[in-house]
C-alpha positions in Angstrom: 115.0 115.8 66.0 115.8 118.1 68.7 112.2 118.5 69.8 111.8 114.4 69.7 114.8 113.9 72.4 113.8 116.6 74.3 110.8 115.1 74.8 112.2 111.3 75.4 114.3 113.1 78.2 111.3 114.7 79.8 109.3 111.1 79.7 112.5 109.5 81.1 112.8 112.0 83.7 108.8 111.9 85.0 108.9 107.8 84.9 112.5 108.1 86.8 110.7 110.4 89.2 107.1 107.9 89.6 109.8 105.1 90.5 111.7 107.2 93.3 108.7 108.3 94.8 106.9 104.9 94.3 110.5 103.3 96.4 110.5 106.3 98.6 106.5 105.7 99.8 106.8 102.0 100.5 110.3 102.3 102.0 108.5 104.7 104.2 105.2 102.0 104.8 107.8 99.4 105.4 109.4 101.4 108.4 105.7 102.0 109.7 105.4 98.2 109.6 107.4 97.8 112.3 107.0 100.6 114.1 103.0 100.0 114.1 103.3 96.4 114.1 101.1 96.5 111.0 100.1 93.1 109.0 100.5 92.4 105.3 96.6 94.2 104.6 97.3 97.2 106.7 100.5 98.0 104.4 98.4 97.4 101.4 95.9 99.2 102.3 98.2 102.4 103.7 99.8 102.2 100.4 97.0 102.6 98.6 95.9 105.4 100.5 99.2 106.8 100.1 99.3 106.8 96.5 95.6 107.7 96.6 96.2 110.9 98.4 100.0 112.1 96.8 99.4 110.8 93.8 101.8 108.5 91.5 105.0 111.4 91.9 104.9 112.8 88.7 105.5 116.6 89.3 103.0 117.6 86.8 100.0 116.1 88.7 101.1 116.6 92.2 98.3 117.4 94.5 98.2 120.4 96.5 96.5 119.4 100.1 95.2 122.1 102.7 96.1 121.2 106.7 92.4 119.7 107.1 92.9 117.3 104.2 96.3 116.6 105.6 95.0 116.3 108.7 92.2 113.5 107.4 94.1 111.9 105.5 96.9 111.0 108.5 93.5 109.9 110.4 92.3 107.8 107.3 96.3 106.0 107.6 95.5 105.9 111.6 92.4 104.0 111.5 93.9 101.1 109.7 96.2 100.6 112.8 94.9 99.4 115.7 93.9 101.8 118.2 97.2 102.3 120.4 99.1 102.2 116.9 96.5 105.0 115.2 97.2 107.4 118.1 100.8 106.8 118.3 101.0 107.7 114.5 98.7 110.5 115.0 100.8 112.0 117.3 104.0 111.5 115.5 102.4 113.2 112.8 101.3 116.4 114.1 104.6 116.4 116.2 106.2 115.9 112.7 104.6 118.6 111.2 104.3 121.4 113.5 108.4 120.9 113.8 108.8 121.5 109.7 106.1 124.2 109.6 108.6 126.8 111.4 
């Protein structure tokens, strides 16, 4: 009996965490909308990208990216924008990162 609600905690815990990633990644997408002036399709399509690369948030599957696929990936995002957009993001993203990687 122990064993069985142990385990119901664990499955509520990974779908608790799948739903507060899933709310963090499209408020995020949300605030690009604006910023980006991206459309309806563009945030679709960034989403699914998103999700594609980072996975779904459960902490047992959670990908594991090197810089270059990193990289990519925010040039992937970037060539849904339109051009001004795409470099603006780019750049915020690289400023972004080099800041957190010291």
């Amino acid at each position: 009996m122990v064993l069985l609600a142990m385990f119901g905690c664990l499955v509520i815990r990974v779908r608790s965490e799948m739903h507060a990633f899933s709310e963090s990644l499209h408020r995020t997408v949300n605030r690009w909308r604006s910023h980006y002036h991206l459309d309806d399709q563009q945030v679709a399509r960034i989403v699914e990208i998103e999700f594609a690369f980072h996975g779904n948030g459960n902490f047992f599957t959670k990908p594991t990216h090197t810089l270059e696929e990193t990289d990519q990936h925010h040039r992937e995002i970037a060539a849904v924008m339109k051009p001004q957009d795409g470099e603006r993001f780019l750049a915020d993203q690289l400023r972004r990162h080099s800041d957190s990687r010291y």
